[in-house]
N, C-alpha and C positions, 0 to 999 in steps of 0.2 A: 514575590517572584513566582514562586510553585508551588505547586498542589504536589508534593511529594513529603516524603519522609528523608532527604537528603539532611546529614545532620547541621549543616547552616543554611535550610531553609527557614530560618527565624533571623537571620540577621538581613537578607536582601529588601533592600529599598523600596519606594513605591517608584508604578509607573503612573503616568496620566495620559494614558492611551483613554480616548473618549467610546463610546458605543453607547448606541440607540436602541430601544424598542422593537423586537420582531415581532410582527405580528401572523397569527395562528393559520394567516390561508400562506405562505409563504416559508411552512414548516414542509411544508413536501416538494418543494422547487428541489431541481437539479441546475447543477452550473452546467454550462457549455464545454464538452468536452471537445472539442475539435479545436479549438484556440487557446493558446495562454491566457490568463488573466490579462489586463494590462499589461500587453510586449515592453512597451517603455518605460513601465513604474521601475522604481530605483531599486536595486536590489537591496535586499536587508539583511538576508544568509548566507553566507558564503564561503565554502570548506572548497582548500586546494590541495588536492592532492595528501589527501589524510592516509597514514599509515601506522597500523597495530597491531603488534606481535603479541603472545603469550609463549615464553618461550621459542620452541620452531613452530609453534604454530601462528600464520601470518592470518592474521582475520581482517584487515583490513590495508589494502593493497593499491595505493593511490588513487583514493575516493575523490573527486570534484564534483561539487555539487551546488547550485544557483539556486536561489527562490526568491520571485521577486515578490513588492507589493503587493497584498489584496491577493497572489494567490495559492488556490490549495494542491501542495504537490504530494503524490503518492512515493513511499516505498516499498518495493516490493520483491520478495525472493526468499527462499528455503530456507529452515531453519539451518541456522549457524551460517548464513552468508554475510552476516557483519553488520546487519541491520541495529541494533540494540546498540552494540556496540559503539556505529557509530553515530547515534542520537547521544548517548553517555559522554563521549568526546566533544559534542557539540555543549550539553548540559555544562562539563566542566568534570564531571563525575568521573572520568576517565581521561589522562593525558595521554594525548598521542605524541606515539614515536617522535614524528615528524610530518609535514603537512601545518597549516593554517585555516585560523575558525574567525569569522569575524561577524557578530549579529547586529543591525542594527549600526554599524559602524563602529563596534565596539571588539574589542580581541580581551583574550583573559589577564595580557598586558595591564590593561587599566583598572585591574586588582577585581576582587569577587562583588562588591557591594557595587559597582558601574555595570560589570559586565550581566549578572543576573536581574537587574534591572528589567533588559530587552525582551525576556521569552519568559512565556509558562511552559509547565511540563507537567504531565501525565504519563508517571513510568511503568513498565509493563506491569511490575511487580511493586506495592505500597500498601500500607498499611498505618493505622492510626493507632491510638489510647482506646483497648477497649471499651472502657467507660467515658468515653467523651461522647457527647450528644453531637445530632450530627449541627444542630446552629451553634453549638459551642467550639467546634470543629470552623467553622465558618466566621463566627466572630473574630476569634481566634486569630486567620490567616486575613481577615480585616483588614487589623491591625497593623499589619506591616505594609499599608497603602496608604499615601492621601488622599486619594478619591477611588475608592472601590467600587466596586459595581454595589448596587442593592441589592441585598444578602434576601430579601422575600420576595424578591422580583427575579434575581438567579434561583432559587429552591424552586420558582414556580414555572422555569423554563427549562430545568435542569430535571422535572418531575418528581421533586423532595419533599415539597410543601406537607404534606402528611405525616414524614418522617423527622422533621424537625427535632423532636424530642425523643426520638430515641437512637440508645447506644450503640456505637460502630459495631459493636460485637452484632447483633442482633439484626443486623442489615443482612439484604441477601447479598450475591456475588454483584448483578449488576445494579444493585444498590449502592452498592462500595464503589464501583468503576466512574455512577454517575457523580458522587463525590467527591472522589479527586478530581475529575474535570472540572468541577464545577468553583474549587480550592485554585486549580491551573486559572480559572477565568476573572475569579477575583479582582485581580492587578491592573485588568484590559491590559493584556501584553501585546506590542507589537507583533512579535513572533509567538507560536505555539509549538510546540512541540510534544506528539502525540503516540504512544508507545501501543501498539493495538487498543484503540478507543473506545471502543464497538464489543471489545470481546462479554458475553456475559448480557449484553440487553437483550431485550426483545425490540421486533419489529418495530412498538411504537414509541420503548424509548429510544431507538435507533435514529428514527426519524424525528424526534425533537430535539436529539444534538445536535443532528445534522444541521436542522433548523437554527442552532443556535451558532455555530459554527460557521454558515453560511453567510448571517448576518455579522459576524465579527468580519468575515471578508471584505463586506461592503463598507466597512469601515477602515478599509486596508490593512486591517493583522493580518499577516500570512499564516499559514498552517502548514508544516510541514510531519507526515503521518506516517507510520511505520503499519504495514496490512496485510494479514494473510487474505484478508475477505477482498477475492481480485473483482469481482462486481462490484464492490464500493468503490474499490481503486477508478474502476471505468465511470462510473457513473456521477463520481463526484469530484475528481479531480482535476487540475487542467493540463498537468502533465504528471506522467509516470518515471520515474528512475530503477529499470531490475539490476539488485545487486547479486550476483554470485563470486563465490568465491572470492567474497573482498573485493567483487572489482566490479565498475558499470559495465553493465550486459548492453543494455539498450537505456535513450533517453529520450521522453518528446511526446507530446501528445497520442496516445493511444491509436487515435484512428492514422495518423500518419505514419509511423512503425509499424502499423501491421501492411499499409499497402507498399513500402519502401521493402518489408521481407518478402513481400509476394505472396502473405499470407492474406489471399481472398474469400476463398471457400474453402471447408474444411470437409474432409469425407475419414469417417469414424467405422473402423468394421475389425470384423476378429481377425487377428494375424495367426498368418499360415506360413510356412516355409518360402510358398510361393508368391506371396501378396508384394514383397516389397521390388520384388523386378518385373512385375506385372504393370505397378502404378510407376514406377519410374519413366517408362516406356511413353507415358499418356501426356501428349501437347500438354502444355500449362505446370507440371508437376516443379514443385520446387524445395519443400524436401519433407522428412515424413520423423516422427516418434512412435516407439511401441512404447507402450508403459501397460502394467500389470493382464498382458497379454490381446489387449487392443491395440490394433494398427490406427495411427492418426495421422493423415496425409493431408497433405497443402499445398494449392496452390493458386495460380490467377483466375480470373472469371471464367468460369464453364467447368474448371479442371474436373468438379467431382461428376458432373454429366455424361463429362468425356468419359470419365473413369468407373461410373455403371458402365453404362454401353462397352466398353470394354470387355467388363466381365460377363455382361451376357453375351458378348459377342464369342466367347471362351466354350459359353455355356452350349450357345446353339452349335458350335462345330465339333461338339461330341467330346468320346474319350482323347485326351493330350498326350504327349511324349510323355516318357519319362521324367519324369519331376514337374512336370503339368497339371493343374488343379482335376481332381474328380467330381465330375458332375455332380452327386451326391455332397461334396464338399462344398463345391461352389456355389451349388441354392443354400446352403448352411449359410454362408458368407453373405451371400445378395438379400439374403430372408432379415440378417444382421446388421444391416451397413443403412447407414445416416449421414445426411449429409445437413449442411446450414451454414451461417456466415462465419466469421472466425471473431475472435474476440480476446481480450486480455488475455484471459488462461491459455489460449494457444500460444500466443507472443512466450506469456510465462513457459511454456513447455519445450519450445523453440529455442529457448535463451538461457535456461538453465540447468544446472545438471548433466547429465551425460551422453550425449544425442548417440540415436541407434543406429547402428552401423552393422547392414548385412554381411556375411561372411563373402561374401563374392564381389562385393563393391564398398569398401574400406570408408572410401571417404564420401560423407553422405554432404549436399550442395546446403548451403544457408547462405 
């Protein structure tokens, strides 16, 4: 079933999920972010309305969540917004409150040795036998398939082959990370599940998971990934889900959430007392974040052009009223301020966390 150290991953079944051969020009493709995978493929994951408490603490808060065939969907949002948690729920590793999990056409109903059949997993946190070698590692989690992938043909896509013989102990971090994936792909599982993947590689092993990842797609395993890295989230997935606060923020393909928020063009510059009823003011604005004393404002096509011209427009009619920017201030500002397209990390800043709210106009537009 998994590349994990859950303690019955030694009894789950094989699957006979088939996969093919990736080859090396086809390790840097990106999928098409602007469309779902297959809109009609059959769904194979699917959590309604999942709910988990610890205590009064509610970590997860009527999760619903779709992934279908062949594709790769993102998770994304702040630490403790219920991410982990709810892969663990899906895993089995965690029972929720209330809510339904169903992989593959399967619920935890039909006992652990059916239901773990359907996914691999990659948790954030796993470890092995120090002294286990990593193809004995490999042998090892084999064994619990009838048709496993090729254990020299994954180490060789997985970039292990070198490492073969020696001990888990002795590996580096993203040594280990590519290990357990490589433990999770074993089985060919229809589903994946993938708990920060990425954390600990470099660039280039970054890009031959990807690679390897991409090609399970095409053979319809879905992926479904837990990311703080929101440029992989945009780049490789076909849709995104932000969870905050236990709850979906936004869902859907990237480029279409960001033009559905009016997040078109993004204008980045140091916040001042006066910045935020300045750009409110400006055609197109539609709503703005300060975070660690930068102003981040958004809106439709032109907003941030609108919104120089503005402020030099500020600039050239000299000293302002009272509570009006000072010359001297405001080239500070204009000498600072960047403008460019918007992108996940905006949507994520937009949708999560605590939006800023000047003291003179309370409730900010999203």
């Amino acid at each position: 079933m998994t590349a994990n150290t859950h303690p019955n991953a030694n009894t789950h079944p094989p699957t006979n999920m088939q996969a093919q051969a990736h080859t090396n020009e086809e390790v840097n493709a990106e999928v098409n972010v602007n469309q779902p995978a297959r809109p009609a493929a059959p769904v194979v994951l699917e959590a309604v309305d999942l709910r988990k408490s610890y205590g009064d603490q509610r970590v997860l808060d009527g999760v619903s969540i779709r992934v279908h065939e062949g594709e790769i969907i993102g998770l994304v949002g702040p630490n403790g917004a219920g991410k982990t948690t709810f892969l663990e729920c899906v895993e089995g590793i965690r029972r929720p409150d209330a809510g339904t999990v169903s992989v593959a056409g399967l619920t935890r109903s039909a006992g652990p040795a059916a239901y773990h059949l359907a996914f691999g997993a990659q948790l954030q946190e796993s470890s092995l036998a120090e002294r286990l070698r990593v193809a004995e590692a490999m042998e090892l989690f084999a064994g619990f398939y009838d048709d496993p992938w090729d254990i020299d043909d994954l180490l060789r896509r997985i970039g292990l082959t070198d490492r073969r013989r020696v001990f888990y102990r002795h590996l580096s971090g993203g040594q280990k990370r590519r290990l357990t994936l490589a433990l999770a792909l074993l089985g060919r599982p229809p589903v994946l599940l993938l708990d920060e993947p990425t954390t600990g590689l470099d660039p280039h092993a970054r890009l031959e998971m990807w690679g390897v990842l991409e090609q399970l797609t095409g053979t319809r395993t879905a992926v479904l990934l837990a990311t703080h890295d929101l440029h992989e989230a945009q780049s490789r997935c076909h849709r995104v889900y932000v969870l905050d606060g236990g709850r979906i923020a936004a869902e859907g393909p990237v480029g279409e959430l960001l033009g559905a928020a009016g997040l078109t063009t993004r204008l980045r510059l140091p916040n001042r007392p006066w910045t935020d009823a300045l750009l409110r003011a400006v055609p197109g604005w539609t709503t703005s974040r300060v975070v660690a004393g930068t102003h981040y404002a958004y809106g439709e096509d032109g907003f941030a052009e609108k919104a120089l011209a503005a402020l030099r427009a500020h600039l050239a009619g000299g000293p302002g009223d009272e509570g009006q920017p000072e010359a001297a201030d405001l080239q500070q500002v204009l000498a600072a301020a960047a403008t460019g397209p918007t992108d996940l990390e905006d949507l994520y800043l937009t949708r999560t966390g605590t939006p800023y709210e000047s003291p003179d106009t309370p409730n900010i537009r999203d």
